[in-house]
C-alpha positions in Angstrom: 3.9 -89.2 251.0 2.1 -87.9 253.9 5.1 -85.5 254.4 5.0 -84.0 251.0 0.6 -83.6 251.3 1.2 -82.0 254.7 4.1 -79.6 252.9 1.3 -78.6 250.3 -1.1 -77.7 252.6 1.1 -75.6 254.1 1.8 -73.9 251.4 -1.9 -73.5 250.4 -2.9 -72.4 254.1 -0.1 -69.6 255.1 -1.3 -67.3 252.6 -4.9 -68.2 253.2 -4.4 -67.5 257.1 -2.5 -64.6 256.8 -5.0 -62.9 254.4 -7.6 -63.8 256.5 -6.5 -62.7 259.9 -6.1 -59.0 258.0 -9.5 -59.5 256.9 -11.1 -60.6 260.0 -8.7 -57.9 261.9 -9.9 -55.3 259.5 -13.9 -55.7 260.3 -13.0 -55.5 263.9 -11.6 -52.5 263.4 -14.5 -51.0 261.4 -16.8 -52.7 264.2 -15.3 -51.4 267.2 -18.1 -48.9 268.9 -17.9 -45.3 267.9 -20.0 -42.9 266.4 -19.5 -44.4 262.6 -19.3 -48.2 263.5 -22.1 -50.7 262.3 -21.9 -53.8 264.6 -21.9 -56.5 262.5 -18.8 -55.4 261.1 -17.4 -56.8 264.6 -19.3 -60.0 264.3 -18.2 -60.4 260.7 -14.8 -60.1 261.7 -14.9 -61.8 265.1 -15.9 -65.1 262.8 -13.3 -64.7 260.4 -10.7 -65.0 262.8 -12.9 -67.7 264.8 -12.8 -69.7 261.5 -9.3 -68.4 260.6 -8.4 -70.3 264.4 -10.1 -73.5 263.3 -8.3 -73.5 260.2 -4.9 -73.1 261.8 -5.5 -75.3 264.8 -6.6 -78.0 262.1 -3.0 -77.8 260.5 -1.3 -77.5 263.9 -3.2 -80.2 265.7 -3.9 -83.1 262.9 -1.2 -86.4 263.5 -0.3 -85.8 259.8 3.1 -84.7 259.3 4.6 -81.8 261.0 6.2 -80.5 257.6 3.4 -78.7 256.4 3.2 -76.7 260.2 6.8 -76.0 260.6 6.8 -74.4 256.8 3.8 -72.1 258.1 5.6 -71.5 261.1 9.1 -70.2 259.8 6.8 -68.0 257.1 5.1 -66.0 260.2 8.2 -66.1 262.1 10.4 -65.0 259.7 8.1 -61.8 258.1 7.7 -60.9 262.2 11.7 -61.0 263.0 12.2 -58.9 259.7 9.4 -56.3 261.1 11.5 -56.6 264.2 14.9 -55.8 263.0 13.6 -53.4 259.7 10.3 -51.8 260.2 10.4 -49.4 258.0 11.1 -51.5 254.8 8.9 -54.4 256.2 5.9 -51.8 256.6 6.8 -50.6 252.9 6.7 -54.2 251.4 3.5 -55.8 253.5 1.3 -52.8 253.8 -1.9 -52.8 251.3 -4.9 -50.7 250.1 -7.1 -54.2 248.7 -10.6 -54.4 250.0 -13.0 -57.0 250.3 -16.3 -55.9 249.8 -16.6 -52.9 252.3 -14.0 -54.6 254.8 -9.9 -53.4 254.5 -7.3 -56.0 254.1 -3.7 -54.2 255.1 -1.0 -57.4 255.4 0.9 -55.5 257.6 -1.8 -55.6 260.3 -1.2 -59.5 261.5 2.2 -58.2 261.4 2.0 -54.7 263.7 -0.5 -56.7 266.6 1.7 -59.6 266.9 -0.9 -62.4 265.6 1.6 -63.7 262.7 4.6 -64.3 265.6 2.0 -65.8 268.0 0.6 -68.2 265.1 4.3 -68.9 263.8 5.1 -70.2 267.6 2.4 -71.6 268.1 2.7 -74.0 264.6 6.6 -74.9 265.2 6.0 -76.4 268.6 4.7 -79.6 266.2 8.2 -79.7 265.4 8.7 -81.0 269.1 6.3 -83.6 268.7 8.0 -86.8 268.0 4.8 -89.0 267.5 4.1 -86.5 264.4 7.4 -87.7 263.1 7.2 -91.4 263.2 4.1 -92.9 261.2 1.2 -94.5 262.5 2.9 -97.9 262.3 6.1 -97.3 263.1 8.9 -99.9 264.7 8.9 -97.5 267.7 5.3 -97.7 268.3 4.2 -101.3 267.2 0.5 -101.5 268.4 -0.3 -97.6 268.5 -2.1 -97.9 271.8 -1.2 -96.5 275.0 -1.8 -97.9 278.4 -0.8 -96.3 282.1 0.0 -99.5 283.2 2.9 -100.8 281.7 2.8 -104.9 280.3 3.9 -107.3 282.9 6.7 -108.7 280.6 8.6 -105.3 280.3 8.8 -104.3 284.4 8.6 -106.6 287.2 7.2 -105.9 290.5 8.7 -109.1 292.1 
């Protein structure tokens, strides 16, 4: 069960993040000093992608499953390597003119920096994680605690 709840918010974040790291990315851009800026356009979208982080490191870091992760993951991975091999095509299908409120949202953005292939490589390293595998109770694992001294029983130092 936890593996198919970690799936779904998987599915319910990618799309969430990825919208809004374009967000948050576009009302950096309108906040970056020139003659035309307004400065809390770059605080606005400094704390979208602050909170966007949050979000992410929540799915990444939790000891729930590492389904839910790994399906973000491949998502951002796979729409980056796709930008790598065909840009052209990949520019046609992400790119955007939505807006929210005054700030742009252009998919493709995430894409172009880099953020999407950091964030996808950064969310499959929980499929190196064997402890996000096994359950909290699992045979492997009996008591869940941890100790740097191992139990007597197990290693002799006679």
């Amino acid at each position: 069960m936890r593996h198919v709840m970690s799936f779904l918010a998987g599915v319910v974040a990618t799309p969430v993040i990825w919208v809004a790291v374009a967000v948050g990315q576009g009302a950096t851009q309108l906040g970056f000093p020139d003659a035309h800026s307004v400065p809390s356009k770059l605080l606005v979208g400094g704390l979208v992608l602050v909170g966007v982080g949050l979000v992410a490191g929540l799915l990444a870091a939790l000891r729930t499953s590492p389904v839910g992760p790994i399906f973000a993951g491949t998502i951002y991975l796979g729409a980056s390597i796709y930008m790598y091999f065909d840009h052209v095509h990949a520019l046609h299908f992400f790119t955007t003119d939505w807006k929210i409120k005054d700030y742009p949202v252009d998919m493709s953005t995430p894409l172009t920096s880099g953020v999407l292939a950091f964030a996808g490589g950064l969310l499959i390293m929980s499929l190196f994680s064997a402890s996000r595998w096994r359950g909290r109770n699992s045979a492997l694992d009996p008591d869940d605690t941890w100790s740097p001294i191992p139990p007597e029983d197990i290693y002799s130092y006679r």
